[in-house]
The first five atom37 places (N, CA, C, CB, O) and aatype in JSON, in Angstrom:
{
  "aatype": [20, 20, 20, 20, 20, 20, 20, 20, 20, 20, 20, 20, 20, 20, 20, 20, 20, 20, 20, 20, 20, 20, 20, 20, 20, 20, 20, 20, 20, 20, 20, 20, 20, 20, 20, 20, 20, 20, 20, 20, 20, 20, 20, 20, 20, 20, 20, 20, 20, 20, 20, 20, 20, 20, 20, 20, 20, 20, 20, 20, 20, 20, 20, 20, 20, 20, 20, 20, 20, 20, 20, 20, 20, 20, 20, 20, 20, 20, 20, 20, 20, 20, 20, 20, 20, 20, 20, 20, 20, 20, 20, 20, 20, 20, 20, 20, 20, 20, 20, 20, 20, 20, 20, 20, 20, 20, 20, 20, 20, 20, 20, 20, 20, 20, 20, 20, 20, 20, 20, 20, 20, 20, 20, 20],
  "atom_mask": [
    [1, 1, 1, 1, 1],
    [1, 1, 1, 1, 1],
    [1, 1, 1, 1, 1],
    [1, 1, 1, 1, 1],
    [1, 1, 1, 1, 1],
    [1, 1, 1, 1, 1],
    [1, 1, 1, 1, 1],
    [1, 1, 1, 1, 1],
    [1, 1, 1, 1, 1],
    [1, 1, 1, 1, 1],
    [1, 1, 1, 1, 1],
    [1, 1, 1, 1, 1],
    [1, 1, 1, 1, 1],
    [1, 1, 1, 1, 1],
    [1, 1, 1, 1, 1],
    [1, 1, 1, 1, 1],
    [1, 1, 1, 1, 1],
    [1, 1, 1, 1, 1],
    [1, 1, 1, 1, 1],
    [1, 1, 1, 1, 1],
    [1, 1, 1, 1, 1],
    [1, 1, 1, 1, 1],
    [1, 1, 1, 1, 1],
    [1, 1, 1, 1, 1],
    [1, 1, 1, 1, 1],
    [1, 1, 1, 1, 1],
    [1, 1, 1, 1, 1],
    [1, 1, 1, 1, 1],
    [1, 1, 1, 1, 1],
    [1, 1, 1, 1, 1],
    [1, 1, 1, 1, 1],
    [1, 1, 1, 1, 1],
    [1, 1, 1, 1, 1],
    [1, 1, 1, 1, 1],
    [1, 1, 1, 1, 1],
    [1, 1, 1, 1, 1],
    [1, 1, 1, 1, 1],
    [1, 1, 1, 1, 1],
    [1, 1, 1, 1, 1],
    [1, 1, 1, 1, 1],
    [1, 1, 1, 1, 1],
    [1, 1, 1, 1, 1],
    [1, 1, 1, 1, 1],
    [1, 1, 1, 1, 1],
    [1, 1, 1, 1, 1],
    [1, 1, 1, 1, 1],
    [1, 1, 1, 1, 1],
    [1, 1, 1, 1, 1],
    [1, 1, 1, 1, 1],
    [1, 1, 1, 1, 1],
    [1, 1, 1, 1, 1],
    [1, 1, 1, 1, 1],
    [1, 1, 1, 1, 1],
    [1, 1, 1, 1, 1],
    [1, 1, 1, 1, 1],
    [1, 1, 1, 1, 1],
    [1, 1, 1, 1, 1],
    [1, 1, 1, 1, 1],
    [1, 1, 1, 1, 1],
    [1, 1, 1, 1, 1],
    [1, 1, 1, 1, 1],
    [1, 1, 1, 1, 1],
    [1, 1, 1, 1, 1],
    [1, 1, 1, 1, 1],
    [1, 1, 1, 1, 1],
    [1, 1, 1, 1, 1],
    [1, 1, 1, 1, 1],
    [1, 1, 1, 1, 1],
    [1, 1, 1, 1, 1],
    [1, 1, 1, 1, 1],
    [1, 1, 1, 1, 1],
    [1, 1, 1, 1, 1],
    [1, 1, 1, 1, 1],
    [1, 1, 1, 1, 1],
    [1, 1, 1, 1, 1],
    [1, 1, 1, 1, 1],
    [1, 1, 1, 1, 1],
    [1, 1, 1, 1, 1],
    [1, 1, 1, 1, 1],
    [1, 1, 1, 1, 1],
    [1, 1, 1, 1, 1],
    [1, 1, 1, 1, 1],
    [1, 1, 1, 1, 1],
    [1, 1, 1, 1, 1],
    [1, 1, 1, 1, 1],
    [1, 1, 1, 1, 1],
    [1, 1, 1, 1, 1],
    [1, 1, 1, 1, 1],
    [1, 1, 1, 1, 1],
    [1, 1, 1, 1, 1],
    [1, 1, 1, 1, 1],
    [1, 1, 1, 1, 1],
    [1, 1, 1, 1, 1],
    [1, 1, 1, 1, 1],
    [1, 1, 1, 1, 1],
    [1, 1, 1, 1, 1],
    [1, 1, 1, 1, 1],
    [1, 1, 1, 1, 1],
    [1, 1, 1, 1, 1],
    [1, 1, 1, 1, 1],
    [1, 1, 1, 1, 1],
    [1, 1, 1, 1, 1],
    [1, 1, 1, 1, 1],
    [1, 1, 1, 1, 1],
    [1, 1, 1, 1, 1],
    [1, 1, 1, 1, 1],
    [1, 1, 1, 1, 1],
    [1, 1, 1, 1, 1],
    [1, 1, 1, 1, 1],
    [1, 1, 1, 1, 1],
    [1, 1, 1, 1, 1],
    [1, 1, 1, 1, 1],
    [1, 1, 1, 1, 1],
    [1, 1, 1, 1, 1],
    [1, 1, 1, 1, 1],
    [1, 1, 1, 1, 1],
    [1, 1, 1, 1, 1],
    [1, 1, 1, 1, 1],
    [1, 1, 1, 1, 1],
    [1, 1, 1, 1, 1],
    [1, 1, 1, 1, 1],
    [1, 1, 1, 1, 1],
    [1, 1, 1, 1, 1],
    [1, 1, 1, 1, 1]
  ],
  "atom_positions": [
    [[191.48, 194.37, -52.63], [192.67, 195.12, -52.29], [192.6, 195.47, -50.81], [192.81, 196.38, -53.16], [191.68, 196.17, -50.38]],
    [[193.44, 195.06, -50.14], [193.76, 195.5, -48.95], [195.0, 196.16, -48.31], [193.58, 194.65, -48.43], [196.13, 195.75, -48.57]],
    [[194.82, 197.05, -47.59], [196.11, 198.17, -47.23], [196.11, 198.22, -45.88], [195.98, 199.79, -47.79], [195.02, 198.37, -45.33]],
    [[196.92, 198.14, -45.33], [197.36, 198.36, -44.18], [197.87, 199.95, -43.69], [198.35, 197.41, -44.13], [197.9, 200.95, -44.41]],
    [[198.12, 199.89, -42.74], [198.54, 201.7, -42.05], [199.89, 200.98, -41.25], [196.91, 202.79, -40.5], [199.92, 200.15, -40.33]],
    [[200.92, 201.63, -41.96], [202.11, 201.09, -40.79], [202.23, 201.59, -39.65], [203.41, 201.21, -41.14], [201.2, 202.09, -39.21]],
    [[203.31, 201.66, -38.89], [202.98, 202.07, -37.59], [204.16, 203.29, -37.47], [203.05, 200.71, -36.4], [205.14, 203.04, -38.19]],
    [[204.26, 204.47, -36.77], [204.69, 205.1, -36.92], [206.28, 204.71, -36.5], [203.95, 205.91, -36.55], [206.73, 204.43, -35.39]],
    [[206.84, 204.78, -37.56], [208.5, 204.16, -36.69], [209.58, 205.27, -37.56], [209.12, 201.8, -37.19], [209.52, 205.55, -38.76]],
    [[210.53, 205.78, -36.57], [211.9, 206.63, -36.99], [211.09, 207.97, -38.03], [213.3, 205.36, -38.12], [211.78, 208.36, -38.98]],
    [[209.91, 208.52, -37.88], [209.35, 209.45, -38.58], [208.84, 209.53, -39.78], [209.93, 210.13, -38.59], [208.6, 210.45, -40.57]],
    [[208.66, 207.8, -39.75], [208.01, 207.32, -41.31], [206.54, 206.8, -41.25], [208.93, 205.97, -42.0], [206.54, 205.58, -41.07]],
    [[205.56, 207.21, -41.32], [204.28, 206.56, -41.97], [204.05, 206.43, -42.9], [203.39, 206.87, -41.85], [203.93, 207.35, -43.71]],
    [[203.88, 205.11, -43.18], [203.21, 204.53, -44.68], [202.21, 203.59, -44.78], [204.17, 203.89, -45.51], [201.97, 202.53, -44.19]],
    [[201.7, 204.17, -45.62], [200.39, 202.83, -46.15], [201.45, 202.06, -46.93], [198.69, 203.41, -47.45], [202.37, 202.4, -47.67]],
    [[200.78, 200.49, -46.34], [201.93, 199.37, -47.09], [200.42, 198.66, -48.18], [203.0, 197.73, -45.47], [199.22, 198.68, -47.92]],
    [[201.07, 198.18, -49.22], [199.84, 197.17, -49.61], [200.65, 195.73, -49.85], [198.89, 197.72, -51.22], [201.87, 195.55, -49.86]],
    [[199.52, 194.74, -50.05], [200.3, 193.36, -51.29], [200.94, 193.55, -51.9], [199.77, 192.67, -52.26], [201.31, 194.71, -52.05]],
    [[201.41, 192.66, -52.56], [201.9, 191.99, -53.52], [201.16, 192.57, -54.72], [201.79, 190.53, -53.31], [201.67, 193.37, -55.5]],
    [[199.94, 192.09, -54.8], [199.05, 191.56, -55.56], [198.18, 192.94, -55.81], [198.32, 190.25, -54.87], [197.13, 192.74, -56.42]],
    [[198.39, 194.01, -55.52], [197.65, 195.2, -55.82], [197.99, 195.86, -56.92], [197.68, 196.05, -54.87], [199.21, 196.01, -57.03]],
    [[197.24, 196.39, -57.91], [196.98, 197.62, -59.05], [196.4, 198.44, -58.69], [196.35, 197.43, -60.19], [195.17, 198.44, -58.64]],
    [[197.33, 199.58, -58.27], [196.63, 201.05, -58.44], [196.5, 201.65, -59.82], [197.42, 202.11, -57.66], [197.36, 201.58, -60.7]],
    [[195.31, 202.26, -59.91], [195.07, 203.1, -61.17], [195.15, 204.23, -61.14], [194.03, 203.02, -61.69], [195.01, 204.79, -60.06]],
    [[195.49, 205.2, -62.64], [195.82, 205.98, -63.06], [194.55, 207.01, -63.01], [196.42, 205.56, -64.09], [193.51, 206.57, -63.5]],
    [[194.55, 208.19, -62.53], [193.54, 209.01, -62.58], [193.21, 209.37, -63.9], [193.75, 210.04, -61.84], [194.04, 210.02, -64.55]],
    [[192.39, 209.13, -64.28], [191.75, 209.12, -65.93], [191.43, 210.64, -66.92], [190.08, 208.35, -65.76], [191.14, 210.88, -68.1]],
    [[191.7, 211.47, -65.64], [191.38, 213.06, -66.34], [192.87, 213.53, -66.22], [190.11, 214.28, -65.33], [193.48, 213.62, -65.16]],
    [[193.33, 213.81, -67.4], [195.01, 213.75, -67.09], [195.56, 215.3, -67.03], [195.95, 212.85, -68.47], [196.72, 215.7, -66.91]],
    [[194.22, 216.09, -67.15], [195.14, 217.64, -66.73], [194.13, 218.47, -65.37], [195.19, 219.04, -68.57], [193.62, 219.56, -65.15]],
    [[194.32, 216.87, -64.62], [193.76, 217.66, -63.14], [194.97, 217.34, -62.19], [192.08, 216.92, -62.36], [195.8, 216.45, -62.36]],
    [[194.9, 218.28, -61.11], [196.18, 218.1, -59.99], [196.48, 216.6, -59.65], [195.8, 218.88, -58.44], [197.55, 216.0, -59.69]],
    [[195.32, 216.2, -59.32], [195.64, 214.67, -58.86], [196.7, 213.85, -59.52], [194.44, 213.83, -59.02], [197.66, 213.31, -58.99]],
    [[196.24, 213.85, -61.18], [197.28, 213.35, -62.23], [198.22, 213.83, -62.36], [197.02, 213.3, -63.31], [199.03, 213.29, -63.12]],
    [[198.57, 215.09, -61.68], [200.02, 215.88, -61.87], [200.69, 215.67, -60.79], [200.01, 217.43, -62.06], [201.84, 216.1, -60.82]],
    [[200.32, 215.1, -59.78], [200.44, 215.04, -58.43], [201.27, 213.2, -58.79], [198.61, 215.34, -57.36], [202.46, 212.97, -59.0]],
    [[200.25, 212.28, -58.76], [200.95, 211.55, -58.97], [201.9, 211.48, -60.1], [200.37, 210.82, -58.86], [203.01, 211.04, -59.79]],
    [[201.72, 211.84, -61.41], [202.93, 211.88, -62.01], [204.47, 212.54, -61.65], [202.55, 212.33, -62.95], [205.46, 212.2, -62.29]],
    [[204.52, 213.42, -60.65], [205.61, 213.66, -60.23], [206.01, 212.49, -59.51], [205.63, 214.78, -59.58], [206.82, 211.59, -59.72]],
    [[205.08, 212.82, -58.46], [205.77, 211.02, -57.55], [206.22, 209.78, -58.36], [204.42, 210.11, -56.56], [207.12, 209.12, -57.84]],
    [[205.76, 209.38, -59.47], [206.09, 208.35, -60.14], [207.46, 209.0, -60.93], [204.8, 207.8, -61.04], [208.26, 208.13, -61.28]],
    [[207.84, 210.33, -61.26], [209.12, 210.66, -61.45], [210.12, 210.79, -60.64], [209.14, 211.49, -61.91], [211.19, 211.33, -60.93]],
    [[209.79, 210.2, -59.36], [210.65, 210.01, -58.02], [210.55, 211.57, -57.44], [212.49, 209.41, -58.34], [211.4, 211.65, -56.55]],
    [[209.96, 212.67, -57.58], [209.7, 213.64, -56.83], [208.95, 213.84, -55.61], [209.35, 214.22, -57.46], [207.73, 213.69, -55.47]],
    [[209.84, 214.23, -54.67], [208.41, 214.44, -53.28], [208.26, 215.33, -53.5], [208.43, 214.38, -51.66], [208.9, 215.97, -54.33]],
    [[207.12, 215.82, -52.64], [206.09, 216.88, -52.65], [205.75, 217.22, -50.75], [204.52, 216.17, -53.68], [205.77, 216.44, -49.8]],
    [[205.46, 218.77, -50.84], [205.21, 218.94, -49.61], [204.0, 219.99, -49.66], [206.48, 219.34, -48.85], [203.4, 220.12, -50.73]],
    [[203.59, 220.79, -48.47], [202.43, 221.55, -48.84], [202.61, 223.19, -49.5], [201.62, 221.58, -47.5], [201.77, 223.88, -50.08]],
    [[204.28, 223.51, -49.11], [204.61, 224.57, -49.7], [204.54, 224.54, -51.08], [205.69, 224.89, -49.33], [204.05, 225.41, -51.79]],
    [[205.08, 223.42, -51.45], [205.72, 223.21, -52.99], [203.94, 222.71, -53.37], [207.46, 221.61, -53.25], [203.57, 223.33, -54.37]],
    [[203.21, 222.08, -53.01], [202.12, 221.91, -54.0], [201.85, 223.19, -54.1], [200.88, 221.03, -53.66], [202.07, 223.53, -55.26]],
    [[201.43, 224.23, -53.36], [200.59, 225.25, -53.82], [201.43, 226.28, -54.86], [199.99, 226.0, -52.51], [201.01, 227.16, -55.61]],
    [[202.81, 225.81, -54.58], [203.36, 226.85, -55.68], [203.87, 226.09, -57.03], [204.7, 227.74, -55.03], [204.5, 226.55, -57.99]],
    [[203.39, 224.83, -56.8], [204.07, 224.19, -57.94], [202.97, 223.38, -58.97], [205.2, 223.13, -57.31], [203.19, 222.95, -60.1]],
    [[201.57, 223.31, -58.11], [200.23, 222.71, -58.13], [199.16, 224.07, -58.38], [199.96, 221.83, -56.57], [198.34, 224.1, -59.3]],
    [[199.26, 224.66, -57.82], [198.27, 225.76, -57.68], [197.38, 225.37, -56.28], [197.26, 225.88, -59.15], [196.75, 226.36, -55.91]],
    [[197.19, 224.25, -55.46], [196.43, 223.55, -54.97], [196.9, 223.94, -53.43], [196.47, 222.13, -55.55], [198.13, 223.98, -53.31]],
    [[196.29, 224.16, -52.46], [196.45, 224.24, -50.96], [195.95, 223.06, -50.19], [195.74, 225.43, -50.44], [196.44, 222.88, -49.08]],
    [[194.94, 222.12, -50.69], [194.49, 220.95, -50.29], [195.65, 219.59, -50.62], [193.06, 220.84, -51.02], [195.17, 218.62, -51.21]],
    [[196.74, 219.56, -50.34], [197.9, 218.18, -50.8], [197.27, 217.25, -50.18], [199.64, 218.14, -50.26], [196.9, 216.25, -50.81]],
    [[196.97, 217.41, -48.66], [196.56, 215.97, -48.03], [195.34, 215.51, -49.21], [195.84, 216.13, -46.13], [195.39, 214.7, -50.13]],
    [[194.54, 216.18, -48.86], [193.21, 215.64, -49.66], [193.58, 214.84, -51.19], [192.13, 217.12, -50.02], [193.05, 213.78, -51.52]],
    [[194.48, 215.52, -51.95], [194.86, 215.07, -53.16], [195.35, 213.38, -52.59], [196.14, 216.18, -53.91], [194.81, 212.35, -52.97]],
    [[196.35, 213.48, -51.72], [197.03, 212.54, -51.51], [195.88, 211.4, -50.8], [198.28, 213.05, -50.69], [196.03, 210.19, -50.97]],
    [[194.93, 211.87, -50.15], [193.69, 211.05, -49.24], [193.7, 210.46, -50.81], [191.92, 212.02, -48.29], [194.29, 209.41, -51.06]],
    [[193.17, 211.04, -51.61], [192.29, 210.59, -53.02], [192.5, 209.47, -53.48], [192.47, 211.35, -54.2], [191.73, 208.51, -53.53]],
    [[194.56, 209.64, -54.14], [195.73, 208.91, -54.55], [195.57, 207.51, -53.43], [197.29, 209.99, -54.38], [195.5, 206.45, -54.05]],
    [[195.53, 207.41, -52.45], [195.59, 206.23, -51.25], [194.55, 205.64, -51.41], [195.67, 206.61, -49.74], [194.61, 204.46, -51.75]],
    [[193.1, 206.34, -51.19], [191.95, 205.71, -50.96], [191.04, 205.11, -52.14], [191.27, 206.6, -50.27], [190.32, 204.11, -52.17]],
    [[191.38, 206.24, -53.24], [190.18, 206.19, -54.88], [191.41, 205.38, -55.9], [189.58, 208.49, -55.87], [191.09, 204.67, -56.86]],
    [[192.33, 205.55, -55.64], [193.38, 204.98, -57.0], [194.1, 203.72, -55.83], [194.97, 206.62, -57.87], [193.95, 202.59, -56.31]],
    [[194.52, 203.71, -55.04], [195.38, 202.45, -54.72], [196.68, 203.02, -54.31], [195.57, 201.39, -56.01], [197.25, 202.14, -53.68]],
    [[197.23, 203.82, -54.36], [198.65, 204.5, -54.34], [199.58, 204.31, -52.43], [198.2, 206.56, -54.84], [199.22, 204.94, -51.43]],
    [[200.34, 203.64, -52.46], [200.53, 203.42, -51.17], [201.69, 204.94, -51.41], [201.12, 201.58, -50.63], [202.79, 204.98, -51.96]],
    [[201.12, 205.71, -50.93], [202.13, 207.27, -50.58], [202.47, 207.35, -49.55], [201.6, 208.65, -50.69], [201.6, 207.31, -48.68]],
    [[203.7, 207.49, -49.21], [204.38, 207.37, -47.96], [204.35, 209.15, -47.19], [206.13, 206.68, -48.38], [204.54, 210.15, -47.9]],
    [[204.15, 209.22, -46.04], [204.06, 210.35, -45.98], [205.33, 210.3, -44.5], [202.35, 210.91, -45.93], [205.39, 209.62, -43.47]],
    [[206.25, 211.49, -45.16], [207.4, 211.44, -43.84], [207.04, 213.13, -43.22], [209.57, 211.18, -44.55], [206.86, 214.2, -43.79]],
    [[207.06, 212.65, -41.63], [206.85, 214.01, -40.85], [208.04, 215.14, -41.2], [206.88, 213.68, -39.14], [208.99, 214.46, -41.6]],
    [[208.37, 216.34, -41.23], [209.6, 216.51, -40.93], [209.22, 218.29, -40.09], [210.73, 216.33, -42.52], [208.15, 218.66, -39.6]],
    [[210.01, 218.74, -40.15], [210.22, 219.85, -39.36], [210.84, 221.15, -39.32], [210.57, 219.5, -38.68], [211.92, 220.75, -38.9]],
    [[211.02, 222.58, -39.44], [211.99, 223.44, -40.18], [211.39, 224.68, -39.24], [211.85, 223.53, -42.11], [210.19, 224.95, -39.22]],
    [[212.59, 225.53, -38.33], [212.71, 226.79, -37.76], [211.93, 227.81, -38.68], [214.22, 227.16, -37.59], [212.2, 228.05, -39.85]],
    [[210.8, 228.42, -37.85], [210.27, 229.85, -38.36], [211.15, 230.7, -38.4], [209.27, 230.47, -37.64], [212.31, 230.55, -38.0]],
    [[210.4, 232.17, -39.13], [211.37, 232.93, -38.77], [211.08, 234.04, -37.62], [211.79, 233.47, -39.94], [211.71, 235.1, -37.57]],
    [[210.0, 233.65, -36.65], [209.49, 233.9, -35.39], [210.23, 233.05, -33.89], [207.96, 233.5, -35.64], [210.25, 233.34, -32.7]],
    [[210.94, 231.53, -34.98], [211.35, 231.23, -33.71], [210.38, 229.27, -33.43], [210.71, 232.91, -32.5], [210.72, 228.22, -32.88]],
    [[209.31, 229.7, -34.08], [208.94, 228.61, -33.65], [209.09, 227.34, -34.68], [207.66, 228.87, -33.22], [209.97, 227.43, -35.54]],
    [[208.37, 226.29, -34.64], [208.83, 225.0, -35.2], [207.75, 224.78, -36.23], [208.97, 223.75, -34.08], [206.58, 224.93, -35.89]],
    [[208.11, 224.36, -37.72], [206.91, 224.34, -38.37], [206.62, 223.3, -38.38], [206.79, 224.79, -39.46], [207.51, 222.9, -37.63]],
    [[205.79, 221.99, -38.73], [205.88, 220.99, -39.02], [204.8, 220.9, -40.22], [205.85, 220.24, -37.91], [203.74, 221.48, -40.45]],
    [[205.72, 219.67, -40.99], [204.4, 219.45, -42.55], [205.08, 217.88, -42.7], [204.7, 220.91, -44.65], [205.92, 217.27, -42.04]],
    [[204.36, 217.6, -43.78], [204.77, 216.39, -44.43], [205.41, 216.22, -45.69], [203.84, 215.74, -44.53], [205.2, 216.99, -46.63]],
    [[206.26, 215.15, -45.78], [206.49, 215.33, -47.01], [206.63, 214.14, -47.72], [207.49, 216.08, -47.15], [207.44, 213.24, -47.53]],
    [[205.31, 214.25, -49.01], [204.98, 212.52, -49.81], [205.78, 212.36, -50.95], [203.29, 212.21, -50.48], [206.18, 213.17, -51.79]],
    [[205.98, 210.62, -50.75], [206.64, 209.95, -51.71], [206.15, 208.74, -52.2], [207.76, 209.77, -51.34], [205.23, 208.37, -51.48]],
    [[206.36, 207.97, -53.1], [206.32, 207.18, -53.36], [207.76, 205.97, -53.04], [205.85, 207.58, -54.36], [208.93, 206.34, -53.15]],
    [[207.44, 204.84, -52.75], [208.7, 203.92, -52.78], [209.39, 203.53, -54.03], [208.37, 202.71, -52.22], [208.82, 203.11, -55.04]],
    [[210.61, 203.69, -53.89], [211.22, 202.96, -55.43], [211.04, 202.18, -55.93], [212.15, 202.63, -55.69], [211.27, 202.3, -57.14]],
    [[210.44, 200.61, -55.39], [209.93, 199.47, -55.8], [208.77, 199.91, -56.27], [209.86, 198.45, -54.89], [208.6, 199.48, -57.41]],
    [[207.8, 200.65, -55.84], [206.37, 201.23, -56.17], [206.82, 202.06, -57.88], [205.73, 202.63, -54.57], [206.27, 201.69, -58.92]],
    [[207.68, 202.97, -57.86], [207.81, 203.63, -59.48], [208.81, 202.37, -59.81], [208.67, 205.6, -59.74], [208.94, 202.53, -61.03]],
    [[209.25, 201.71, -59.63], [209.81, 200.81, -60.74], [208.64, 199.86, -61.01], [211.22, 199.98, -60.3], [208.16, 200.07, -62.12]],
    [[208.16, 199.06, -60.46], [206.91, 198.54, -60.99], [205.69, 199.03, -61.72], [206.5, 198.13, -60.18], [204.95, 198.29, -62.36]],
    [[205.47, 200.7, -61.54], [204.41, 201.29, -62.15], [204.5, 202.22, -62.51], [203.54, 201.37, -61.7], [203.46, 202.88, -62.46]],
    [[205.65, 202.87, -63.06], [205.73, 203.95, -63.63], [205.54, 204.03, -65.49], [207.03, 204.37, -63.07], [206.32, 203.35, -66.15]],
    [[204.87, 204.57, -65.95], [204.38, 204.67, -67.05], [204.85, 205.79, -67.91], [203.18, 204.67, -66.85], [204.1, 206.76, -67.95]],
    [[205.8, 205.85, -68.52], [206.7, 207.17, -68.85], [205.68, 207.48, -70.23], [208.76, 206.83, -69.24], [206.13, 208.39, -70.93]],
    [[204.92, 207.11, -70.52], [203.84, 207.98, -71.51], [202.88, 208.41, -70.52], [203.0, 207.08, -72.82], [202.79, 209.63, -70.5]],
    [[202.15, 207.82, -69.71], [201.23, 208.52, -69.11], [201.74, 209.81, -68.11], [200.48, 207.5, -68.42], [200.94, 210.55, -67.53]],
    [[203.37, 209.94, -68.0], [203.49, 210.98, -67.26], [203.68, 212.57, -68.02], [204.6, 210.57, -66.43], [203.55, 213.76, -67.74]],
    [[204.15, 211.5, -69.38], [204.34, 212.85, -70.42], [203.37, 213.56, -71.12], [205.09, 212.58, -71.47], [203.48, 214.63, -71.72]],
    [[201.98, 212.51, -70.93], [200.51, 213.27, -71.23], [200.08, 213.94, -70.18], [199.32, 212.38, -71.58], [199.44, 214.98, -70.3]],
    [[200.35, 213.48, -69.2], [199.83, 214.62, -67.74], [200.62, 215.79, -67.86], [200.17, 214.01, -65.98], [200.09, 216.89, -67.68]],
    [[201.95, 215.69, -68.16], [202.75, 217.29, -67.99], [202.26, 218.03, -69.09], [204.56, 217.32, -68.09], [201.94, 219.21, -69.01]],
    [[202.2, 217.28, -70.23], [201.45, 218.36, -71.61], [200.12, 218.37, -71.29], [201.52, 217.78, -73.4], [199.64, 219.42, -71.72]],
    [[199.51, 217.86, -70.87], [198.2, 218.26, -70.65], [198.15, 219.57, -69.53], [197.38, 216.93, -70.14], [197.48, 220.59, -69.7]],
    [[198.75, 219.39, -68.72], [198.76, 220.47, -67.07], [199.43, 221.66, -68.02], [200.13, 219.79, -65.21], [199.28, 222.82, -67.63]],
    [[200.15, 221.43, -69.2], [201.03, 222.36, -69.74], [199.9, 223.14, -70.43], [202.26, 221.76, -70.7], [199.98, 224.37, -70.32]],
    [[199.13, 222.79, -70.94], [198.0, 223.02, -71.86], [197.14, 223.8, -70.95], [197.28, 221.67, -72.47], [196.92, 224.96, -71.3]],
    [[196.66, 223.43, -69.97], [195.59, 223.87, -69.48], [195.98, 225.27, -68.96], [195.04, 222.92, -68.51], [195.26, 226.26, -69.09]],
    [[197.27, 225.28, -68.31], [197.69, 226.7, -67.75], [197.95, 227.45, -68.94], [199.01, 226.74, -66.76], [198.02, 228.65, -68.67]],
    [[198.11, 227.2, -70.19], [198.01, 227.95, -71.45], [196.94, 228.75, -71.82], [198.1, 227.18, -72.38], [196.75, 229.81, -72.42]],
    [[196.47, 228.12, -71.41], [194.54, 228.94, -71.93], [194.05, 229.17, -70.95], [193.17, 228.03, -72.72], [192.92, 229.66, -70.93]]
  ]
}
């Protein structure tokens, strides 16, 4: 498997891969990682506000390093930008997956065991 780093163009960086690549599914299905990508594979982005309030998690890059580097996941990460309320400029990212990427690999049971599982775990 080989991945490339695109080049930064119109405020888009993405890891591109082949053709010919299988990314895998994180195998422990009620940890962030697996909840993380299962949103993305439900066409949801994610940013660093929304993981920690929606994840519990303050580390997104790292999740997302994981998803790219340990599973295969070409996650697109777009810069963007939004006024404090001091005045100054915030900047974060915000990851996605490509539509060709969840139409080819989206697994609508494995996303519905990650949400009952993440559902489960914050239960107890």
């Amino acid at each position: 498997m080989e991945t490339k780093k695109a080049a930064l163009s119109d405020g888009l960086n993405q890891t591109l891969a082949g053709a010919d690549y299988t990314p895998a599914f994180p195998p422990v299905l009620d940890s962030v990682i697996a909840e993380v990508l299962a949103c993305l594979l439900d066409g949801q982005t994610i940013t660093q506000r929304e993981s920690y309030e929606r994840f519990s998690t303050v580390n997104i890059a790292r999740t997302i390093h994981d998803l790219r580097h340990n599973y295969g996941w070409p996650v697109i990460t777009t810069p963007e930008e939004s006024p404090t309320r001091d005045g100054r400029i915030a900047r974060y990212a915000r990851y996605s997956l490509s539509p060709d990427v969840i139409a080819r690999h989206t697994d609508r049971q494995y996303i519905c065991d990650v949400y009952a599982a993440r559902k489960a775990r914050r239960a107890s």
